[in-house]
N, CA, C and O atoms as a CHARMM CRD file, in Angstrom:
* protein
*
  352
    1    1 UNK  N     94.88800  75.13200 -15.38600 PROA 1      0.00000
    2    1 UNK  CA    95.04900  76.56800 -15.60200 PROA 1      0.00000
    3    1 UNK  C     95.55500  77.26400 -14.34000 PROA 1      0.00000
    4    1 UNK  O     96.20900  78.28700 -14.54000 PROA 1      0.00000
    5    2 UNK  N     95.32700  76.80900 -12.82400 PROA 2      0.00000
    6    2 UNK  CA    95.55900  77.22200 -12.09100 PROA 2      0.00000
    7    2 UNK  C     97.09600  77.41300 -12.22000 PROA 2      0.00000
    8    2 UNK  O     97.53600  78.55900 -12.31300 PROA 2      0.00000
    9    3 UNK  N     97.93000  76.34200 -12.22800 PROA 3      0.00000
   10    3 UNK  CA    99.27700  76.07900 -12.04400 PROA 3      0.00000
   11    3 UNK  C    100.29500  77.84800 -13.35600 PROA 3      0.00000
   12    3 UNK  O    101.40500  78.37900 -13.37600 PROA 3      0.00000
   13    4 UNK  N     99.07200  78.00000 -14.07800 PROA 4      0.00000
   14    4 UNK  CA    99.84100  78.16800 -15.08000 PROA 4      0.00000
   15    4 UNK  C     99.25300  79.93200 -14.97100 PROA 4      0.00000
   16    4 UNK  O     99.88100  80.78500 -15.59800 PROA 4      0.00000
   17    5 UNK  N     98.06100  80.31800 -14.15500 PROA 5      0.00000
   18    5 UNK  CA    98.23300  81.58400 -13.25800 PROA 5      0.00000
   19    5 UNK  C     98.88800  81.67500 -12.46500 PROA 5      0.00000
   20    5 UNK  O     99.09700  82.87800 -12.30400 PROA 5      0.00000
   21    6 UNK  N     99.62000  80.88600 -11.50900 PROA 6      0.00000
   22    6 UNK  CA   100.18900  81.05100 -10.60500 PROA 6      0.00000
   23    6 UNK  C    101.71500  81.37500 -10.33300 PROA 6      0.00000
   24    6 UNK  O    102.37600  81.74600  -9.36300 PROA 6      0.00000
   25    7 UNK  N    102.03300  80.95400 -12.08600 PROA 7      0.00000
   26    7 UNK  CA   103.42400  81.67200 -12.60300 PROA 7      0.00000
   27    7 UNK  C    103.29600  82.69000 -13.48900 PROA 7      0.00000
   28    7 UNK  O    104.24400  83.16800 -14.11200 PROA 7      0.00000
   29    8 UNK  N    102.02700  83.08700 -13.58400 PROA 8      0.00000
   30    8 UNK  CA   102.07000  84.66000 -14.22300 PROA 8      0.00000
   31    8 UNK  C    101.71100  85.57200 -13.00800 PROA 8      0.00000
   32    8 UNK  O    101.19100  86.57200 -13.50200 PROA 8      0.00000
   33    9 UNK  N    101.74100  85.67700 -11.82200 PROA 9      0.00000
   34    9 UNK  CA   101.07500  85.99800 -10.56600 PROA 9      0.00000
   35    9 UNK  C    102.70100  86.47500 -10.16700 PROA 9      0.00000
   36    9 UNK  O    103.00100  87.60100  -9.77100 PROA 9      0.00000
   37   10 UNK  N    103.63800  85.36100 -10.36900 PROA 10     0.00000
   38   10 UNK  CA   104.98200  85.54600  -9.31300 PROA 10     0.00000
   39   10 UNK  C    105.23600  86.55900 -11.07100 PROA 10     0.00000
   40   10 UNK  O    104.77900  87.69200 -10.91800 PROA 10     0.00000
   41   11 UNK  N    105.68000  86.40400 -12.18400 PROA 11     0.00000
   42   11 UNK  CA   106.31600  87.09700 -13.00200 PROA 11     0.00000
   43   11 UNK  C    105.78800  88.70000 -12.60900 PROA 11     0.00000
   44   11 UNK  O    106.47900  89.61300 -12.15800 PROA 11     0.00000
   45   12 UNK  N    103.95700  88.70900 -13.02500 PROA 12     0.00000
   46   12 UNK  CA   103.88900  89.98700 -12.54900 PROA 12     0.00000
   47   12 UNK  C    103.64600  90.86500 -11.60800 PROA 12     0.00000
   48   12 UNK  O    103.12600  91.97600 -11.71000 PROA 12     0.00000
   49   13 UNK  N    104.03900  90.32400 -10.70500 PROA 13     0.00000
   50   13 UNK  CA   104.25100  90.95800  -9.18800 PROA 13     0.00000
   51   13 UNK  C    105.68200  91.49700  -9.16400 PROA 13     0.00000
   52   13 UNK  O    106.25000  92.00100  -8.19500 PROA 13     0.00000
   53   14 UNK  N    106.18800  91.29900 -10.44300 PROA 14     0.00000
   54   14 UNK  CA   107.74000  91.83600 -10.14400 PROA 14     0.00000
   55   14 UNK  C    107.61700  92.87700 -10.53200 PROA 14     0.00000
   56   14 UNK  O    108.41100  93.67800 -10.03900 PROA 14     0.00000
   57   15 UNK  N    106.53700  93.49100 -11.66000 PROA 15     0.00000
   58   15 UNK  CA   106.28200  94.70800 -12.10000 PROA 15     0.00000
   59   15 UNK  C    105.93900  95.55000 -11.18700 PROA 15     0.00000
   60   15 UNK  O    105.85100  95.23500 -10.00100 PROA 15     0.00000
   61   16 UNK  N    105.65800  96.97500 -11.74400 PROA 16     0.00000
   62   16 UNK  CA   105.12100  97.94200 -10.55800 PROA 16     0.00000
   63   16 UNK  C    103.76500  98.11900 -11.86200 PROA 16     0.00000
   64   16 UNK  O    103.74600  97.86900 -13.06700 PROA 16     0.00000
   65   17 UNK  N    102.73000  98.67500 -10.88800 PROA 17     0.00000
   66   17 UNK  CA   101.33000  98.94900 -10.79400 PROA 17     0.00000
   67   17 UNK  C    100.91600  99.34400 -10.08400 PROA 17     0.00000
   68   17 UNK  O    101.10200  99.11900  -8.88900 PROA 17     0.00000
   69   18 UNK  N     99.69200 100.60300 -10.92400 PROA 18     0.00000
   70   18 UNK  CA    99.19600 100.22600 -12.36100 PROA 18     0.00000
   71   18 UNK  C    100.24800 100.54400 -13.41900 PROA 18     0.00000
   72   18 UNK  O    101.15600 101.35700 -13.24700 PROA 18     0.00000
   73   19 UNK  N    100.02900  99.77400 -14.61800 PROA 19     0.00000
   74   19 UNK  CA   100.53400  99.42400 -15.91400 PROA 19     0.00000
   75   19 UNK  C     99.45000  99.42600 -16.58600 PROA 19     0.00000
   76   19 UNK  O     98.31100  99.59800 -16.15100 PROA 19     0.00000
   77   20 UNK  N     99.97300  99.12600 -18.27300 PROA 20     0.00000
   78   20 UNK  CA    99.22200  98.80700 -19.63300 PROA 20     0.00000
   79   20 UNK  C     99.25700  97.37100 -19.37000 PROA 20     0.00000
   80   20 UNK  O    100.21600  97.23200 -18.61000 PROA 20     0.00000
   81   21 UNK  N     98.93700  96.67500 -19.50000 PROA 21     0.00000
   82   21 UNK  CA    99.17900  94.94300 -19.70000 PROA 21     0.00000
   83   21 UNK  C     98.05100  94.73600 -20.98700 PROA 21     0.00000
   84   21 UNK  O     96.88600  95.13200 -20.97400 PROA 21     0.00000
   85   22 UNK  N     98.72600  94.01500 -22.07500 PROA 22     0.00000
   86   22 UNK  CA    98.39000  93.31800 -23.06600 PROA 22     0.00000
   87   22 UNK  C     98.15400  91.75600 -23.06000 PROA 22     0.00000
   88   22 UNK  O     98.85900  90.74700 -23.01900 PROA 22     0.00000
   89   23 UNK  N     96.73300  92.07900 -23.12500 PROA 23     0.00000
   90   23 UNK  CA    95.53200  90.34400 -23.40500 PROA 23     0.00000
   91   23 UNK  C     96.04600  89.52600 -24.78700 PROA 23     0.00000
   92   23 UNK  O     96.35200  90.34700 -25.65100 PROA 23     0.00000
   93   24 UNK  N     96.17800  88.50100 -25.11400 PROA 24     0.00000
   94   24 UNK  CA    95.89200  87.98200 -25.76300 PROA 24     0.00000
   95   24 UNK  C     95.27900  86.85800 -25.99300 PROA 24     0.00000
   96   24 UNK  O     95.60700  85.88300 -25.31700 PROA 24     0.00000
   97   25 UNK  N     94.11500  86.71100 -27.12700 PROA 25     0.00000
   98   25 UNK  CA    93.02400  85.81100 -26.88400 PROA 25     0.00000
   99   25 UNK  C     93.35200  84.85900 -28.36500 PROA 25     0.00000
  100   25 UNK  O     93.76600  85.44900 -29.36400 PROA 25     0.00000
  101   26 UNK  N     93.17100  83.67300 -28.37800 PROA 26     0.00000
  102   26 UNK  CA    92.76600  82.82000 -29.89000 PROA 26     0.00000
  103   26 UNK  C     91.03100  82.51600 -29.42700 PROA 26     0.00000
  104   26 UNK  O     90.73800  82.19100 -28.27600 PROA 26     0.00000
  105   27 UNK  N     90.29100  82.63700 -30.21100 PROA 27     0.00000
  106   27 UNK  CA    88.62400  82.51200 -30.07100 PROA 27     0.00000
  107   27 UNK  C     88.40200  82.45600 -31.44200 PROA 27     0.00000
  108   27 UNK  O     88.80600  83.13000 -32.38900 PROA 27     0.00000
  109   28 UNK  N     87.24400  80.94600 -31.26100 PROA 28     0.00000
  110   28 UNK  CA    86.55000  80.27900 -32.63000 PROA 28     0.00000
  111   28 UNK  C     86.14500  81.52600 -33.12200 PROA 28     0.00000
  112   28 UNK  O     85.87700  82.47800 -32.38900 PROA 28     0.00000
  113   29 UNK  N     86.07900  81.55200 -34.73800 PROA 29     0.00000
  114   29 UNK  CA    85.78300  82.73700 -35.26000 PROA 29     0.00000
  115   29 UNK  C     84.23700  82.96000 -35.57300 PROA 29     0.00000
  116   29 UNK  O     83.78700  83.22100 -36.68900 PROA 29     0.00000
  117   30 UNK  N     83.29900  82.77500 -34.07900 PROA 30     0.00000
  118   30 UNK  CA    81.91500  82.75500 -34.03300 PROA 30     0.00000
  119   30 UNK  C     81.45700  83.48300 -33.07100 PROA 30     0.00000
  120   30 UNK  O     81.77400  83.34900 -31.88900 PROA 30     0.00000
  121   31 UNK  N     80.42100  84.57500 -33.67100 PROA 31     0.00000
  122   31 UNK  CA    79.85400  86.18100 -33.12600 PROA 31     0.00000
  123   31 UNK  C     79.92500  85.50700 -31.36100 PROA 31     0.00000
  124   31 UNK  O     80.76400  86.03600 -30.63200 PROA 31     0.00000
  125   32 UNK  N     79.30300  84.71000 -30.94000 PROA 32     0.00000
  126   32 UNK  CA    78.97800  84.35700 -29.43900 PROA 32     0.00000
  127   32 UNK  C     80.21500  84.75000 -28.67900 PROA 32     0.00000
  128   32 UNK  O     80.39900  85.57800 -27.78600 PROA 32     0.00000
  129   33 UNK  N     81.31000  83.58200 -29.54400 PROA 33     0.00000
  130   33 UNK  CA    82.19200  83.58100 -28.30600 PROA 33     0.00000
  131   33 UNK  C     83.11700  84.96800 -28.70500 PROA 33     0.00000
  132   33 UNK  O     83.78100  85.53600 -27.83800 PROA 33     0.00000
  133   34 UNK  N     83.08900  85.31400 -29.74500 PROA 34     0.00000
  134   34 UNK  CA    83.92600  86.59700 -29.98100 PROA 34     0.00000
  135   34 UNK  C     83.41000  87.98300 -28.88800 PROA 34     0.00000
  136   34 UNK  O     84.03000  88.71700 -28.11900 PROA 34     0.00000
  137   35 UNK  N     81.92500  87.86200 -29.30900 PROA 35     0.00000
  138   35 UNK  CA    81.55000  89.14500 -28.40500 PROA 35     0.00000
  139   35 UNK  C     81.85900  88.76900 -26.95400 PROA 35     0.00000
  140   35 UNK  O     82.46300  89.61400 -26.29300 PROA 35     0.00000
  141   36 UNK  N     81.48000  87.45400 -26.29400 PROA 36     0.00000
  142   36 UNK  CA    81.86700  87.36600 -25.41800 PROA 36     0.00000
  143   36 UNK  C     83.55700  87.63500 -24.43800 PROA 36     0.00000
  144   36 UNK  O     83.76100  87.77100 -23.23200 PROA 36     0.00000
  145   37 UNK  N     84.32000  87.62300 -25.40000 PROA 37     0.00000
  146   37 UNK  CA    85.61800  87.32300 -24.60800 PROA 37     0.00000
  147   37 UNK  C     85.82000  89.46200 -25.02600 PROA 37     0.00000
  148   37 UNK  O     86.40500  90.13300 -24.17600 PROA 37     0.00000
  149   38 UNK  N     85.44100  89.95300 -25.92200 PROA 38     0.00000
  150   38 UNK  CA    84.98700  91.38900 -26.37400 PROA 38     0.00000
  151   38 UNK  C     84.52400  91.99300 -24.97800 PROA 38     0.00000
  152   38 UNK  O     85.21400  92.88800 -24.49000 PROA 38     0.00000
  153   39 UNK  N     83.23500  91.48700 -24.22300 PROA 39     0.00000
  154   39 UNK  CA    82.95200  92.28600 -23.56600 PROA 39     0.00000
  155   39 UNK  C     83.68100  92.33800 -21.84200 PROA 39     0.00000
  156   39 UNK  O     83.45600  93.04200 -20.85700 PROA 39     0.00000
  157   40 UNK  N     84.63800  91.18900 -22.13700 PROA 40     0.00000
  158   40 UNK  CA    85.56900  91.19900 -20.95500 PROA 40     0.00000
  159   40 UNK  C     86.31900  92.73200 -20.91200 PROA 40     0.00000
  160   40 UNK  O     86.99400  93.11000 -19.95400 PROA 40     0.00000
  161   41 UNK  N     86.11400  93.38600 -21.90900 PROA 41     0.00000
  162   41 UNK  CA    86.75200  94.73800 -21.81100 PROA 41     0.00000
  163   41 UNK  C     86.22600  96.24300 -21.68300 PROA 41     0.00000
  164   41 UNK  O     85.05200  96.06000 -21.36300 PROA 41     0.00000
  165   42 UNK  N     86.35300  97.15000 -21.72700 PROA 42     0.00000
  166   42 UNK  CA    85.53700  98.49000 -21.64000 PROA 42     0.00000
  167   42 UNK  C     85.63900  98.54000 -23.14500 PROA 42     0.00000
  168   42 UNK  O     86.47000  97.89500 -23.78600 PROA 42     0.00000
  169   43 UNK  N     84.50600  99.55800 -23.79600 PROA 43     0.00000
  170   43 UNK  CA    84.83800 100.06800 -25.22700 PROA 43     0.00000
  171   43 UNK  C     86.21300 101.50300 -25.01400 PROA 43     0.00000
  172   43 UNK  O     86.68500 101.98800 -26.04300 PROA 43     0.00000
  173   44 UNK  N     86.54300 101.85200 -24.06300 PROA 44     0.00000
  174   44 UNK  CA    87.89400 102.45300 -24.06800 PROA 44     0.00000
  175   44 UNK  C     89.07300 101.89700 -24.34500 PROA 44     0.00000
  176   44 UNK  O     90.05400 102.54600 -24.70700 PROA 44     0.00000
  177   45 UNK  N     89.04400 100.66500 -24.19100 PROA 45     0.00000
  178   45 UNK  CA    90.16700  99.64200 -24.64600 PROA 45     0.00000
  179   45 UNK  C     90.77000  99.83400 -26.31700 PROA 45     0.00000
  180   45 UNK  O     90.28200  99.81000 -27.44700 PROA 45     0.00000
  181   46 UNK  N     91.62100  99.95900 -25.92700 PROA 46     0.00000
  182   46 UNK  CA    92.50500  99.53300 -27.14400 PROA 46     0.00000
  183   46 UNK  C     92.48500  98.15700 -28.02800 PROA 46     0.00000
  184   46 UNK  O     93.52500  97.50300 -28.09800 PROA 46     0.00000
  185   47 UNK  N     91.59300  97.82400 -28.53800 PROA 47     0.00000
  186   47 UNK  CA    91.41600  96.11600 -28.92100 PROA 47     0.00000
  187   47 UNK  C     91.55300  96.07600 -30.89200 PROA 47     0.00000
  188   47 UNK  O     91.11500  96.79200 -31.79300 PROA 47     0.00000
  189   48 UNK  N     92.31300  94.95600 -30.83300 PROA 48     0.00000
  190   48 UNK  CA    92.22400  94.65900 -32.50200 PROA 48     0.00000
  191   48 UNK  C     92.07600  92.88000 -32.78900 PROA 48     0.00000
  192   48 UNK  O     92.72400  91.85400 -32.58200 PROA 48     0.00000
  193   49 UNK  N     91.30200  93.13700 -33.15300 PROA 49     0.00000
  194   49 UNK  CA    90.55500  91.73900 -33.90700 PROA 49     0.00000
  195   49 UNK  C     91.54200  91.29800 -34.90500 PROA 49     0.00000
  196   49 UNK  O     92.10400  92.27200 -35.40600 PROA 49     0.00000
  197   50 UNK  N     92.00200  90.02200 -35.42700 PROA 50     0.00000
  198   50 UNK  CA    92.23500  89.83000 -36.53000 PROA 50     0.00000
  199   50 UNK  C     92.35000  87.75300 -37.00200 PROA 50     0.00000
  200   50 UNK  O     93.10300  86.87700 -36.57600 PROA 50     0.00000
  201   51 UNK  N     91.14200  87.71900 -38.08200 PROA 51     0.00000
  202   51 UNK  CA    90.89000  86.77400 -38.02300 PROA 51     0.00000
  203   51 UNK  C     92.06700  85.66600 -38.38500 PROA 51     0.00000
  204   51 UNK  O     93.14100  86.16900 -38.71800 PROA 51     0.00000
  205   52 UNK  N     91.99500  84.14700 -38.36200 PROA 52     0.00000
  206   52 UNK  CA    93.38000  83.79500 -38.60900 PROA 52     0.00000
  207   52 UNK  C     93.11700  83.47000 -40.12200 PROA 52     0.00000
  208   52 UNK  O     92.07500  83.87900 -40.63300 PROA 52     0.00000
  209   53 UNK  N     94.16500  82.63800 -40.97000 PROA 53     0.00000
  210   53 UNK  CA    94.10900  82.76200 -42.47900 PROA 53     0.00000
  211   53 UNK  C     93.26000  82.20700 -43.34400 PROA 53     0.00000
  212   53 UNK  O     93.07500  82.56000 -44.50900 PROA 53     0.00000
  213   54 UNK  N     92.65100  81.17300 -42.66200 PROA 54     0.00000
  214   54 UNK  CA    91.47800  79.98100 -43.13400 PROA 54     0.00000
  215   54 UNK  C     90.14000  80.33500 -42.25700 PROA 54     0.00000
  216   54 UNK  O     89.12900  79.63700 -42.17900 PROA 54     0.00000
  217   55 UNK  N     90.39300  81.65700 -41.58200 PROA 55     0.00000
  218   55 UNK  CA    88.89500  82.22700 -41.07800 PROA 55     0.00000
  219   55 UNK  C     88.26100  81.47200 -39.85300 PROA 55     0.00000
  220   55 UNK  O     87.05200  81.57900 -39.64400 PROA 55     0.00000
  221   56 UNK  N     88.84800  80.91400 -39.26000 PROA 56     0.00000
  222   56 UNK  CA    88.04600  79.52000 -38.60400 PROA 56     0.00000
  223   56 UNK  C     88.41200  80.33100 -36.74300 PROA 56     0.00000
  224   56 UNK  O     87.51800  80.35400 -35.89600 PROA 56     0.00000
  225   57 UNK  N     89.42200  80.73300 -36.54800 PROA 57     0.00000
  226   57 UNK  CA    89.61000  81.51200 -35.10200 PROA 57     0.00000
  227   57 UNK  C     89.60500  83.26200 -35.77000 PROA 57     0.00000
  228   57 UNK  O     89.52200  83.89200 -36.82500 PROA 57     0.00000
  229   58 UNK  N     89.75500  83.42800 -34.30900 PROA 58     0.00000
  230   58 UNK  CA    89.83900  85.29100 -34.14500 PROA 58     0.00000
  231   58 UNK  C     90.82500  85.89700 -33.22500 PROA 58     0.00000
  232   58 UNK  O     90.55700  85.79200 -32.02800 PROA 58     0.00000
  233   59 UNK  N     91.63900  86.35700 -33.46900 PROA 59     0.00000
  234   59 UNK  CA    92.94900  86.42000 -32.81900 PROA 59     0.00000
  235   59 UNK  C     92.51600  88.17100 -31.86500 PROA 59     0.00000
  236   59 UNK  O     92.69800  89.21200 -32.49600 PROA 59     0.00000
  237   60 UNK  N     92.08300  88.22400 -30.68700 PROA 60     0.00000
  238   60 UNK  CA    91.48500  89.50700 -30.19400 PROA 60     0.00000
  239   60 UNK  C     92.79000  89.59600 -29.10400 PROA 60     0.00000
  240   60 UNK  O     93.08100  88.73600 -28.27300 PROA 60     0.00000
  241   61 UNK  N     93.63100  91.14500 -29.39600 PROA 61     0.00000
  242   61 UNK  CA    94.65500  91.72200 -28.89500 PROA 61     0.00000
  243   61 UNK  C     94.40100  92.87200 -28.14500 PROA 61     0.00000
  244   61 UNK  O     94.36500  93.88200 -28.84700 PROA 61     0.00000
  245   62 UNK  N     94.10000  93.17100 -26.23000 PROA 62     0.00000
  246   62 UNK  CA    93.67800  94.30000 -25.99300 PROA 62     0.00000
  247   62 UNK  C     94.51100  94.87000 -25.14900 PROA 62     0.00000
  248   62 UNK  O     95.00300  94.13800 -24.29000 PROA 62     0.00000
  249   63 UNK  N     94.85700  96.20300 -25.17100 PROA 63     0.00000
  250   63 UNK  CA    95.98500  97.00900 -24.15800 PROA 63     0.00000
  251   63 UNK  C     94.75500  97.82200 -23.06000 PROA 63     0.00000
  252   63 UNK  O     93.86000  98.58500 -23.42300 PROA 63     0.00000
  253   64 UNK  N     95.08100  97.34700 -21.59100 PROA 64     0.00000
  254   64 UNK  CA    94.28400  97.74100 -21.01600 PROA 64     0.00000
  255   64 UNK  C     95.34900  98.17600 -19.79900 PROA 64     0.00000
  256   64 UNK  O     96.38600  97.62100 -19.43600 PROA 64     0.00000
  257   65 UNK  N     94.58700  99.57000 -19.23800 PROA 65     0.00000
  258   65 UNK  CA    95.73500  99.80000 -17.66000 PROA 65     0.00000
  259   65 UNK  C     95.21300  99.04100 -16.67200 PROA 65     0.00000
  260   65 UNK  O     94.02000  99.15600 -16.39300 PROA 65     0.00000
  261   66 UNK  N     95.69900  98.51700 -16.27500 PROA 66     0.00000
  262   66 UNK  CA    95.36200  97.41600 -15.21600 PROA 66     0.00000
  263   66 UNK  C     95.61900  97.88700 -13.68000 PROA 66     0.00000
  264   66 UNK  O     96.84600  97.94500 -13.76100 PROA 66     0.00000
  265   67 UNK  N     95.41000  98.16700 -12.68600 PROA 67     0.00000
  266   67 UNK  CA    95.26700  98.47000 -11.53200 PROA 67     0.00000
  267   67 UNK  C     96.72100  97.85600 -10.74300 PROA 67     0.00000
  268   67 UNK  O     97.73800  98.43200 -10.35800 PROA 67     0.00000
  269   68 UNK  N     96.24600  96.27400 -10.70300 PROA 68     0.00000
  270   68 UNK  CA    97.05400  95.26400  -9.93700 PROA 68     0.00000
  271   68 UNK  C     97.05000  93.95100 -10.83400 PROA 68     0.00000
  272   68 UNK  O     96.69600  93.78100 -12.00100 PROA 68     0.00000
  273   69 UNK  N     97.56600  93.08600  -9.88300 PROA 69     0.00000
  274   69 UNK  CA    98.17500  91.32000 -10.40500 PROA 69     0.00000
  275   69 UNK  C     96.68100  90.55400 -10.70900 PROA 69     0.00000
  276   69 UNK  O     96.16100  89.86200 -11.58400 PROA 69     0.00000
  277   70 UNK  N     96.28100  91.27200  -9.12300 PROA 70     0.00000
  278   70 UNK  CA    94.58000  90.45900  -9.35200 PROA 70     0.00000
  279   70 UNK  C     93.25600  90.61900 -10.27700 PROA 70     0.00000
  280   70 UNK  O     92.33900  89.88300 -10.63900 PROA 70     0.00000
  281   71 UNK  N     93.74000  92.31100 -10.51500 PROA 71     0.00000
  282   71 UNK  CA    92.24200  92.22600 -11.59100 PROA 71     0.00000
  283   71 UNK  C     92.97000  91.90100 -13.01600 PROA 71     0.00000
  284   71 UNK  O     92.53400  92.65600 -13.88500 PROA 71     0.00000
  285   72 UNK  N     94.18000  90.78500 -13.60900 PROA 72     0.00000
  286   72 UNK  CA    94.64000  90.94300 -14.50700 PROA 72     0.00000
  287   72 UNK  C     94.09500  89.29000 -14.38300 PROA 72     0.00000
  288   72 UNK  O     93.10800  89.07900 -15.08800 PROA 72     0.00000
  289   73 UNK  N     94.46000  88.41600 -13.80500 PROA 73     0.00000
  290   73 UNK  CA    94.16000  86.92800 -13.39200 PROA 73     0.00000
  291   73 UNK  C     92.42400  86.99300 -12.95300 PROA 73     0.00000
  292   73 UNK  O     91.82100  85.92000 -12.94100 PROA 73     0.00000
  293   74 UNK  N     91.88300  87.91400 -12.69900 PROA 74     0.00000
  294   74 UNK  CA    90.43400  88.10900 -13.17000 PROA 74     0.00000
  295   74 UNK  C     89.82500  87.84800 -14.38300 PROA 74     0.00000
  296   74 UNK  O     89.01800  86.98300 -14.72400 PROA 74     0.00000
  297   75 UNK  N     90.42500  88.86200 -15.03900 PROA 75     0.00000
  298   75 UNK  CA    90.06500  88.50200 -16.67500 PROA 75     0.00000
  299   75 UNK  C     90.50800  87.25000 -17.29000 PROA 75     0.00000
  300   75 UNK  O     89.99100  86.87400 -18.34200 PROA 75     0.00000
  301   76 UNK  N     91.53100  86.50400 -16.64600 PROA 76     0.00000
  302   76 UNK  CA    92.08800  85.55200 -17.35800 PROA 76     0.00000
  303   76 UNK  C     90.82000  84.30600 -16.93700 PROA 76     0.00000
  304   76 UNK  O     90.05000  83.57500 -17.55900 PROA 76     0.00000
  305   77 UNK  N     91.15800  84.59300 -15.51700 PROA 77     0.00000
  306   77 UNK  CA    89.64500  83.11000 -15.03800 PROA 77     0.00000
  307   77 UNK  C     88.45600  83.71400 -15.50200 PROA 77     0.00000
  308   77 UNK  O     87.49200  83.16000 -14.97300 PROA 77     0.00000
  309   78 UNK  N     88.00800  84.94000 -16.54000 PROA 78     0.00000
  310   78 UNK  CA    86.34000  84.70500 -16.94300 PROA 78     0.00000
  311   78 UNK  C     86.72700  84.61800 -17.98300 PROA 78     0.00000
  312   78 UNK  O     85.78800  84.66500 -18.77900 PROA 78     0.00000
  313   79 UNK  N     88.01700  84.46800 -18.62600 PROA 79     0.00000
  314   79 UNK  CA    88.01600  84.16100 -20.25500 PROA 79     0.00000
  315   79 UNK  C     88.15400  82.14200 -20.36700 PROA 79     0.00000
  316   79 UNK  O     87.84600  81.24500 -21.15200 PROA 79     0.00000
  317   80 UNK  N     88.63400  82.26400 -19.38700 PROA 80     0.00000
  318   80 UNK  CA    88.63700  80.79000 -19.40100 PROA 80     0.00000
  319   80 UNK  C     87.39000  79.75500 -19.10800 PROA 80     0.00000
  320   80 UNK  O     87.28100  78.52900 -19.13700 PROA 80     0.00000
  321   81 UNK  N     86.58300  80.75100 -18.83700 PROA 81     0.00000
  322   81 UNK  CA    84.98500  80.66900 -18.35200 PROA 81     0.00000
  323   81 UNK  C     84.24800  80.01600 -20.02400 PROA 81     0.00000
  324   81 UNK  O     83.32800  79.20100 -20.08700 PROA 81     0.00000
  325   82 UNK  N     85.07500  80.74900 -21.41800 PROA 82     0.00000
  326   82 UNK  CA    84.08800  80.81200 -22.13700 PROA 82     0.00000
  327   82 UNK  C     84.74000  79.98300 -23.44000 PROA 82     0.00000
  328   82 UNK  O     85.90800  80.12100 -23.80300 PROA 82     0.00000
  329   83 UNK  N     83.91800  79.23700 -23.97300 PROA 83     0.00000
  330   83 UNK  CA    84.50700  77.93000 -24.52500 PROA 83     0.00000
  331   83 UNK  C     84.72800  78.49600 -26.06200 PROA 83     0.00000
  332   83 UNK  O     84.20800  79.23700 -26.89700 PROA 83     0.00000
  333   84 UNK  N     86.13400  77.42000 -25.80200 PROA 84     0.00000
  334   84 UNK  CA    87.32700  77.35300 -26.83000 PROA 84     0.00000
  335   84 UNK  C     88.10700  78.62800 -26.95500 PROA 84     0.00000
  336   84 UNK  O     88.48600  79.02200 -28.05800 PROA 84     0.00000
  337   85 UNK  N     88.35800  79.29000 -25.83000 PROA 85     0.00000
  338   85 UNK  CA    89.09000  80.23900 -25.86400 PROA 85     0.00000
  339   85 UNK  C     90.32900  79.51100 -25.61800 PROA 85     0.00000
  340   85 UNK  O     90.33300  78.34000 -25.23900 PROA 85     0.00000
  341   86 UNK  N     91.88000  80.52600 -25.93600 PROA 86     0.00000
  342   86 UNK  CA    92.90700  80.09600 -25.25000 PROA 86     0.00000
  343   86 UNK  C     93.80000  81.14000 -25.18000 PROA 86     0.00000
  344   86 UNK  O     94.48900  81.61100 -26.08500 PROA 86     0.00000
  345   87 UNK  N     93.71300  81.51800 -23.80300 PROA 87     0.00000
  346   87 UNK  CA    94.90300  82.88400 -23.94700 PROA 87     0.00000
  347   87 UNK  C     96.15200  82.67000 -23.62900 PROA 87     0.00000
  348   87 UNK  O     96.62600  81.85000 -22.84300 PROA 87     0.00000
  349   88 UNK  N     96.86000  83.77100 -24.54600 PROA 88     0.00000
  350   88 UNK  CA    98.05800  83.49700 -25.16200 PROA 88     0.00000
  351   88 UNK  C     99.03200  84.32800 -24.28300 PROA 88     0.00000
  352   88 UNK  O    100.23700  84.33400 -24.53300 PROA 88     0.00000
């Protein structure tokens, strides 16, 4: 995972910030890990849930203003913290 922050680090450093930057999460479609990768966010967030077609993941989409590069690769290493996530 490192290798694969470390080219979203050079892409968004080309941006200027703060920005909106949009999360995207795939998470088993089970209350634990859902709330969990959920509370990676403020309830001010812009977030939409939507389960996939056979119910089994949870597709969680959040628009958040983000400061800088680093508190964006923050959220990415505590989502990766929490099992069977995979952000997209």
């Amino acid at each position: 995972m490192d290798e694969v922050l470390a080219k979203l680090k050079i892409q968004l450093d080309q941006q200027e910030w703060p920005n909106v930057y949009l999360f995207k999460f795939i998470v088993p479609n089970e209350d634990e890990q859902v709330a969990q990768v959920s509370a990676l966010f403020d309830e001010s967030v812009d977030m939409v849930l939507h389960p996939s077609r056979t119910g089994k993941y949870m597709s969680l989409s959040a628009k958040e203003l983000m400061l800088d590069v680093d508190s964006i690769l923050q959220k990415y290493e505590a989502a990766a913290k929490i099992k069977g996530v995979i952000a997209l």
